[in-house]
C-alpha positions as CSV (number, residue, x, y, z in Angstrom):
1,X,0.0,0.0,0.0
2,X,1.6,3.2,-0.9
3,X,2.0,5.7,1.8
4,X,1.6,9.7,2.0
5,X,4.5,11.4,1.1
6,X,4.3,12.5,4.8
7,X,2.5,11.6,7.6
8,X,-1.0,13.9,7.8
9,X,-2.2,14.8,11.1
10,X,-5.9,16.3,12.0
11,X,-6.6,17.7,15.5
12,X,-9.4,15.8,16.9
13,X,-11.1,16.8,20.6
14,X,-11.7,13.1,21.2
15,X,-8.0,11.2,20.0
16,X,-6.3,14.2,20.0
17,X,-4.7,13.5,16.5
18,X,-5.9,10.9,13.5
19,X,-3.4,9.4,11.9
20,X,-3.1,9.2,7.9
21,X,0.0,7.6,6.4
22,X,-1.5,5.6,3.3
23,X,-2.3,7.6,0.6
24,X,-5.5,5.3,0.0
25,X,-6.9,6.7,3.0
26,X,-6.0,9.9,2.3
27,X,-7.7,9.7,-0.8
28,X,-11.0,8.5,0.5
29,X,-10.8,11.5,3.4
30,X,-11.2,14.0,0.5
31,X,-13.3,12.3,-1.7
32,X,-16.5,14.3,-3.0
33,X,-18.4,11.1,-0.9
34,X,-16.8,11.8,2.0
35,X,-16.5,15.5,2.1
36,X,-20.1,15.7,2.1
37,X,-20.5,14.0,5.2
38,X,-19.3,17.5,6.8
39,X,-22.9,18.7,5.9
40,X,-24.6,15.8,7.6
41,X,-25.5,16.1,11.3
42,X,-24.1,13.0,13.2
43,X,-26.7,13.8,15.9
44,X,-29.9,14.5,13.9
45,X,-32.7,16.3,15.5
46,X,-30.3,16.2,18.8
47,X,-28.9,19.6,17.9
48,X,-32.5,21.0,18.9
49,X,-31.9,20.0,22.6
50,X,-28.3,20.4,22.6
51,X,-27.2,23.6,21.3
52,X,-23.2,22.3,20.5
53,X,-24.5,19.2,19.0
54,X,-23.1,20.7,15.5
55,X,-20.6,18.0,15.2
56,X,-21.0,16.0,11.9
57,X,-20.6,12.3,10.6
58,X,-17.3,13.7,8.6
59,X,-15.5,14.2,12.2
60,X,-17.6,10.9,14.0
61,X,-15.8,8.7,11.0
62,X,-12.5,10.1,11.3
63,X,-12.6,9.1,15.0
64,X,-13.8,5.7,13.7
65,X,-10.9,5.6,11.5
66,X,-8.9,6.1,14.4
67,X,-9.7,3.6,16.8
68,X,-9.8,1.1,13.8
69,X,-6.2,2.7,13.3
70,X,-5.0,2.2,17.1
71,X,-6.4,-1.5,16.9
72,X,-4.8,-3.0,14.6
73,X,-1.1,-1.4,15.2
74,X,-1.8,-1.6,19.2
75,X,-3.3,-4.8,19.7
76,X,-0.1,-7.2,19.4
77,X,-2.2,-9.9,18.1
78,X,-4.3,-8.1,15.3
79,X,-0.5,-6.3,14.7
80,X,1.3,-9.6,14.0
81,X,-1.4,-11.5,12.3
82,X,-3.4,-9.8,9.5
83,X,-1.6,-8.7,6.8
84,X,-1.3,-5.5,5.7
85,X,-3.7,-5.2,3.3
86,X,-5.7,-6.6,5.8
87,X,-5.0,-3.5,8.0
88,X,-5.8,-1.0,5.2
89,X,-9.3,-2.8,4.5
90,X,-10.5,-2.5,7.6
91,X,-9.4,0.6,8.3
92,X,-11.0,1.6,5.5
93,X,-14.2,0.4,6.5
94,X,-13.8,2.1,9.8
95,X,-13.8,5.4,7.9
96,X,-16.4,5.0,5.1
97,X,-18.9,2.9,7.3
98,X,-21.6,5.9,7.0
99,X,-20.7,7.5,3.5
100,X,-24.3,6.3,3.0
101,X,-26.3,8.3,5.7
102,X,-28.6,10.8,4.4
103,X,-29.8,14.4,6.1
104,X,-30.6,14.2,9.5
105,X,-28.7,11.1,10.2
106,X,-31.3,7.9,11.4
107,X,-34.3,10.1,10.6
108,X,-33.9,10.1,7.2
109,X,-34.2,6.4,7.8
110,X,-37.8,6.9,8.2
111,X,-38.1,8.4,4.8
112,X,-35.7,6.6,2.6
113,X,-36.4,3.4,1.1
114,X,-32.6,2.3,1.6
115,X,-30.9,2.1,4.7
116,X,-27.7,3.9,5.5
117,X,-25.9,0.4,5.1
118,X,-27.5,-0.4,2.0
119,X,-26.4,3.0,0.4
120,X,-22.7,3.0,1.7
121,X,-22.2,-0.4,0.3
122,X,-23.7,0.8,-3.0
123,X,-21.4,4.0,-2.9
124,X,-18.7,2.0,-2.4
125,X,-19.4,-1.0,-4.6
126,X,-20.6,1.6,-7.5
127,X,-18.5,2.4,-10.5
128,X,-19.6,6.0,-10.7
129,X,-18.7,7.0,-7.0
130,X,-15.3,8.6,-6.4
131,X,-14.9,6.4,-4.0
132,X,-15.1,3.1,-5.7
133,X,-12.8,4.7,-8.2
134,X,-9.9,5.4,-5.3
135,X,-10.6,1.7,-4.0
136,X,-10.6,-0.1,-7.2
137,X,-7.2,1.7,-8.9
138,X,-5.5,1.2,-5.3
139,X,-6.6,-2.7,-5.4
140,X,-9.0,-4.5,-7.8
141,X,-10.9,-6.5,-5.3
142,X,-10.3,-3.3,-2.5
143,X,-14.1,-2.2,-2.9
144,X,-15.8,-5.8,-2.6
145,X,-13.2,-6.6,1.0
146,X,-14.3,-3.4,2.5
147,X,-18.2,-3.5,1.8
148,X,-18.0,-7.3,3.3
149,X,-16.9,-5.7,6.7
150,X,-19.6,-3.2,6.9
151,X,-21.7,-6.1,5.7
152,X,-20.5,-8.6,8.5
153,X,-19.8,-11.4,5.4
154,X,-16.3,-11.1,5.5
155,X,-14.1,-14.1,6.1
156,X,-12.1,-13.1,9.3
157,X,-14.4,-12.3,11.8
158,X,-12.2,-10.1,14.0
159,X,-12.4,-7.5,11.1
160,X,-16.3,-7.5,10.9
161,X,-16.2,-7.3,15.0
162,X,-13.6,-3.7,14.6
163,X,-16.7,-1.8,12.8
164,X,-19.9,-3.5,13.1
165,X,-19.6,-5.5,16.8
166,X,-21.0,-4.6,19.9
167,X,-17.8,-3.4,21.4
168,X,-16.6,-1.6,18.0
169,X,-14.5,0.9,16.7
170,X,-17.8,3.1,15.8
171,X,-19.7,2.8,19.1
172,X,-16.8,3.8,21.0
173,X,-16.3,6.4,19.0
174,X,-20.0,8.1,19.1
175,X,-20.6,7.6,22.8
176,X,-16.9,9.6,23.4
177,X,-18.0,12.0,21.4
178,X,-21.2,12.4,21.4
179,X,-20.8,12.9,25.1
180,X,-18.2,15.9,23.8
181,X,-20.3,17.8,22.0
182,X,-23.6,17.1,24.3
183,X,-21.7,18.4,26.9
184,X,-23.2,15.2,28.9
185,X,-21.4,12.9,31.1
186,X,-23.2,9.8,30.1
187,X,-21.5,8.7,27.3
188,X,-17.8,8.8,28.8
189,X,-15.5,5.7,29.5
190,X,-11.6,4.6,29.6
191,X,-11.3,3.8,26.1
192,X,-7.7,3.5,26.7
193,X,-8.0,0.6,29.4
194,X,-10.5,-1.3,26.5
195,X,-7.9,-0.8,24.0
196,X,-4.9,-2.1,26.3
197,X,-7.3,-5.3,27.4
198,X,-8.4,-6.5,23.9
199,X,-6.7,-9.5,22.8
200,X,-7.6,-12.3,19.5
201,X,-8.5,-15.8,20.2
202,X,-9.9,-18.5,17.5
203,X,-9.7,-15.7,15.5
204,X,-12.1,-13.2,18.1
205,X,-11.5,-10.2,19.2
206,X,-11.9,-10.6,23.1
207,X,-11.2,-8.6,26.6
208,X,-8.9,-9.9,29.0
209,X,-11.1,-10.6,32.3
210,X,-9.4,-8.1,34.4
211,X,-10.7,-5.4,31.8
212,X,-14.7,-6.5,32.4
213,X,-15.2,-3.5,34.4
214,X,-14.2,-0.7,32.2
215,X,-16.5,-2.7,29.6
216,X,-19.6,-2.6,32.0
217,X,-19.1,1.2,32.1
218,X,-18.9,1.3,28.4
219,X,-22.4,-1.0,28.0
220,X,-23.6,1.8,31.0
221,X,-22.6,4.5,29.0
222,X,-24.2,3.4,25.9
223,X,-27.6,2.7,28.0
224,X,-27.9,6.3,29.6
225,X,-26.8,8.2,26.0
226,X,-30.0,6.4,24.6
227,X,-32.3,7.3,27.0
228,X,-30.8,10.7,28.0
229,X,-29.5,12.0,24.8
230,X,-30.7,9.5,21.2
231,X,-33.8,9.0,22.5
232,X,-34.8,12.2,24.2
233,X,-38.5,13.4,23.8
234,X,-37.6,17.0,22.4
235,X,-34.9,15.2,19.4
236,X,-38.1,13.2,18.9
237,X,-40.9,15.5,18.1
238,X,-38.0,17.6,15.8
239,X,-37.4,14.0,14.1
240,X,-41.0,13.5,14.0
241,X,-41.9,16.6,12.0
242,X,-39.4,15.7,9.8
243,X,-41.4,12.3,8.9
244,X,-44.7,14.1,8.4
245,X,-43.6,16.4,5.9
246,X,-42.4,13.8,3.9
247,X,-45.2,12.2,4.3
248,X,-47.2,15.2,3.0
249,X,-45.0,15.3,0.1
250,X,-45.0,11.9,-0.8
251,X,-48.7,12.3,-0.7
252,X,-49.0,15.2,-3.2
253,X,-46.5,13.8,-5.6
254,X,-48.6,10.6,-5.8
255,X,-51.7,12.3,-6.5
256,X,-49.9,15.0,-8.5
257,X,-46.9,14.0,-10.5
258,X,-46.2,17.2,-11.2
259,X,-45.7,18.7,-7.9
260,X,-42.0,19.3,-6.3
261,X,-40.3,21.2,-9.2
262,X,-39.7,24.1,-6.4
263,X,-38.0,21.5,-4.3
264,X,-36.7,19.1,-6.9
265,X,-33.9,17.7,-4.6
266,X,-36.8,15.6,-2.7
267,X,-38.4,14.6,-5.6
268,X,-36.1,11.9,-6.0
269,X,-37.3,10.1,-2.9
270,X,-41.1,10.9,-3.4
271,X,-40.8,8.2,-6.1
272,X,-41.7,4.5,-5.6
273,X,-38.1,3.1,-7.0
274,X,-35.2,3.6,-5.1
275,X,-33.1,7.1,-5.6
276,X,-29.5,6.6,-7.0
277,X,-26.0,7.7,-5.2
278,X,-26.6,10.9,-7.0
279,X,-29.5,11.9,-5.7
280,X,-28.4,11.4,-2.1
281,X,-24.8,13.1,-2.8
282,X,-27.1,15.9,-3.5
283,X,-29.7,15.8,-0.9
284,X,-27.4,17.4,2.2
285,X,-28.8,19.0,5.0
286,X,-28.3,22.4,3.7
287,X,-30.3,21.3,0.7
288,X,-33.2,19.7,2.3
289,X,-33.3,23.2,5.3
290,X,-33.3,25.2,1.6
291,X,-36.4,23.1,0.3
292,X,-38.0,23.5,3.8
293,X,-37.8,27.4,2.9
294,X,-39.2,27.4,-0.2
295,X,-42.0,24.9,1.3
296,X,-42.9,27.9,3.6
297,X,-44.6,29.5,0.9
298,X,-46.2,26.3,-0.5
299,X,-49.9,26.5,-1.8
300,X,-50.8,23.5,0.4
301,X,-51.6,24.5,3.9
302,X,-49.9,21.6,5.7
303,X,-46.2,21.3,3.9
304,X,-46.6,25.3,4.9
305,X,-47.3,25.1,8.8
306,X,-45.2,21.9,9.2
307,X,-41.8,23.3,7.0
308,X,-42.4,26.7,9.4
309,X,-42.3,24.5,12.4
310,X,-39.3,22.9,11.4
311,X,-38.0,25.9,10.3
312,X,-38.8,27.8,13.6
313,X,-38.4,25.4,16.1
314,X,-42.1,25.2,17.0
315,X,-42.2,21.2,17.7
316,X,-45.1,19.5,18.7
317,X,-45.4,18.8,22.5
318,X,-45.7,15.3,24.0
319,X,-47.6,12.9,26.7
320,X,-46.3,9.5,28.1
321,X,-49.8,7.6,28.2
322,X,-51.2,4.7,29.5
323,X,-54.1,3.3,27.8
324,X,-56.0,3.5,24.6
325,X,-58.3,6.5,25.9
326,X,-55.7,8.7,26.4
327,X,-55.0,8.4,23.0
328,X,-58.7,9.1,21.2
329,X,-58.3,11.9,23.9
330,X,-55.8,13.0,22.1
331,X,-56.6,12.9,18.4
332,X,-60.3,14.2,19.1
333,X,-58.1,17.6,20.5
334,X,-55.9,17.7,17.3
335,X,-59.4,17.7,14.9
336,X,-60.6,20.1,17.0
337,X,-58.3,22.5,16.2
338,X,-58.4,22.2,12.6
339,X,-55.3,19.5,12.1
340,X,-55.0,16.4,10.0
341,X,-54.3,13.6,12.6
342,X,-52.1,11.9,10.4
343,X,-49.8,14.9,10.0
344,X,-49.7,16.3,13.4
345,X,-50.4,13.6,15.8
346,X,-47.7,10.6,16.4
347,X,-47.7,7.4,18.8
348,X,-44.2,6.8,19.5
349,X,-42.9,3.5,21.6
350,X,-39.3,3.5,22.5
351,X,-37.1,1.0,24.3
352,X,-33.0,0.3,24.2
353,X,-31.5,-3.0,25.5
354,X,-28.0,-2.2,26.7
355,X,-26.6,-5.7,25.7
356,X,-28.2,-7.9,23.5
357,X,-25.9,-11.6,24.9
358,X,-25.0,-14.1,22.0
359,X,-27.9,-15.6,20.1
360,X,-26.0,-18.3,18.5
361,X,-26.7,-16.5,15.0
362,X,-23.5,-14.3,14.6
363,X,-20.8,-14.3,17.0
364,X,-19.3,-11.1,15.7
365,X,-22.6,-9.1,17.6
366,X,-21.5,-10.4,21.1
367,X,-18.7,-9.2,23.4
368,X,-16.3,-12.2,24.6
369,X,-13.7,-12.6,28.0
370,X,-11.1,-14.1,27.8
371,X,-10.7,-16.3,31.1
372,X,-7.8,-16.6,33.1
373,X,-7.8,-20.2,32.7
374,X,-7.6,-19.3,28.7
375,X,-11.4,-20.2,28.0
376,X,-13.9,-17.6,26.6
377,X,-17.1,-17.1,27.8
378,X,-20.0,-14.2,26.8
379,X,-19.7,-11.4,28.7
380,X,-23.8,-11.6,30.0
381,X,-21.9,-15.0,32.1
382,X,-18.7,-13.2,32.7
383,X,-20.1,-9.9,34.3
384,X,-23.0,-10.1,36.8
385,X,-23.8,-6.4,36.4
386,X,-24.1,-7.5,32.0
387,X,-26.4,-10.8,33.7
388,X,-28.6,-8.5,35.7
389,X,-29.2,-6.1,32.9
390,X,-30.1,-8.2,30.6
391,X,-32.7,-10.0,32.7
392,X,-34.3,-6.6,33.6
393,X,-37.9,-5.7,32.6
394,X,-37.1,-3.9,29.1
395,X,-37.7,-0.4,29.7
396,X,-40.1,0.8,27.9
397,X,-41.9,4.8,27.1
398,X,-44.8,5.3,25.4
399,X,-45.6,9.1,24.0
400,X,-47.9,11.0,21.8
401,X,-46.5,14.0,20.2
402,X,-48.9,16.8,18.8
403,X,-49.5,20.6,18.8
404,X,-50.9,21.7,22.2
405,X,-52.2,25.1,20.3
406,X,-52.3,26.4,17.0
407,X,-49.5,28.7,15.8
């Protein structure tokens, strides 16, 4: 793999530096692909709760990159025994594992018919991206070995387990930073102490025993930035809107083929096939805020109220309920004032499992110890705090968001 004619260096609050020595990787950083991950909010709607939540998944895959980076030059094993193409793929997979996201991170999700995955792999596996080109003139087969990590499919599990496990490179990575840029507690742990415990056996990455508790705080960490931060009611209701007015354009453009030529960058996904690459390299967040502007002043009465509330910040408000009543309760309020239930009034359930144990289906999703007798057990046996959580009642919230009042 050829290097950089020198070693690049990037300030990061989280690793302090990231690394870049290979010119592949280098390559990739300033792709077109990757650049426009700069204009995509790693936090979503979370930046409506958390005023410094501007960080973006440019900066949140760097970091991936990093770790990714650390592991395989740290970690004696993963050092001595893959081979350096082997390093470079998975490195790579680290830092391109969500070229595929589109605006508003997950809640776009709700409005795509792709999932982030899906797209990244086709960005990456495409002849047309800028990516695939880099990939493909570095290595012929360099494309096809990094989509197979972010797919889980490849060979050697301990690569799939760096990106895509549940104690991987891109976890640790968002709950560190997240937690940054939050300004929240919740989400911080001793990466370092992880990094220093990880060790490779039958081809797995595992954790020496005596590092079980600095993983516990990491599954902790994970469970409170759900509930306190990924989840939170307010990032919600701003994710929410978002879904209804794609669901009011998707509505017109069915009925009316014709409409969207104002806001022609959403067209693309009002369709019934899927949208290409190209439409999503051009659907950024400062494209879709520019449509929600020129939606303010749309003849329909709905796209304008709903793109103003976006616009604005005038969310809809929310109730935890209990019981079907509440709920007609609520929708017979929302008519009364004029609104379209299906727009403006949403039942949302929520829960998070903070460690889903071994399944027997893909070992590469669990989190193994290593034993000091040199066996390897799943860490739900290992760790009694893991056991206990796991065991729990899943927790649960109900809520109905809707506009309390008319604007």
């Amino acid at each position: 793999m050829k290097k950089t004619e020198e070693r690049k260096v990037l300030r990061d609050p989280i690793h302090g530096y990231i690394h870049v020595d290979l010119q592949v990787i280098w390559d990739c950083i300033n792709a077109k692909e990757m650049q426009r991950l700069k204009r995509i909010h790693q936090l979503g709607g979370d930046y409506q709760v958390y005023h410094t939540a501007e960080h973006s998944r440019f900066a949140h895959s760097l970091g991936v990159y990093e770790i990714v980076r650390r592991m395989v030059n740290e970690v004696q094993a993963l050092h001595d025994t893959l081979s350096e193409y082997e390093k470079t793929t998975v490195m790579l997979a680290g830092l391109l594992h969500d070229i595929g996201h589109g605006p508003f991170s997950h809640a776009f999700e709700n409005i795509s018919q792709l999932r982030h995955e899906e797209y990244t792999v086709k960005i990456i596996m495409e002849e047309s991206s800028e990516v695939h080109q880099i990939l493909e003139n570095c290595h012929p087969h360099l494309s096809e070995d990094v989509a197979s990590i972010i797919q889980y499919r490849h060979p050697k599990e301990c690569l799939n387990q760096m990106v895509s496990g549940q104690l991987d490179a891109d976890r640790m990575d968002y709950l560190l930073r997240d937690a940054y840029f939050t300004g929240t507690n919740y989400g911080k742990f001793d990466l370092e102490r992880i990094l220093r415990t990880i060790r490779v056996k039958d081809g797995k990455i595992v954790v020496k025993e005596s590092g079980i508790h600095s993983v516990e705080d990491y599954i902790m960490a994970r469970y409170h930035m759900y509930w306190q931060v990924y989840l939170h009611p307010v990032a919600r209701s701003y994710e929410i809107l978002l879904t209804s007015i794609f669901k009011r354009m998707k509505e017109l453009y069915r009925k009316h083929l014709d409409f969207g030529k104002e806001v022609s960058m959403f067209v693309p996904f009002l369709k019934e096939e899927v949208a290409s690459i190209q439409d999503l390299f051009l659907l950024d967040e400062g494209a879709a805020l520019y449509g929600f502007s020129c939606l303010r002043n749309s003849e329909d009465e709905i796209l304008r109220d709903l793109s103003r509330r976006i616009l604005d910040r005038k969310l809809f408000e929310y109730e935890t309920i209990h019981d079907e009543k509440e709920i007609e309760d609520i929708r017979k309020r929302v008519q009364d004032m004029g609104y379209d239930p299906s727009y403006y009034m949403h039942r949302d359930i929520v829960f998070q499992k903070p460690y889903a144990p071994y399944s027997g289906k893909n070992t590469a999703h669990a989190v193994w110890v290593l034993k000091e007798d040199g066996n390897i057990s799943e860490l739900e046996e290992a760790s009694e705090i893991v056991h206990a959580l796991t065991k729990a009642d899943l927790k649960e919230e109900q809520k109905v968001y809707y506009p309390k009042e008319k604007l």
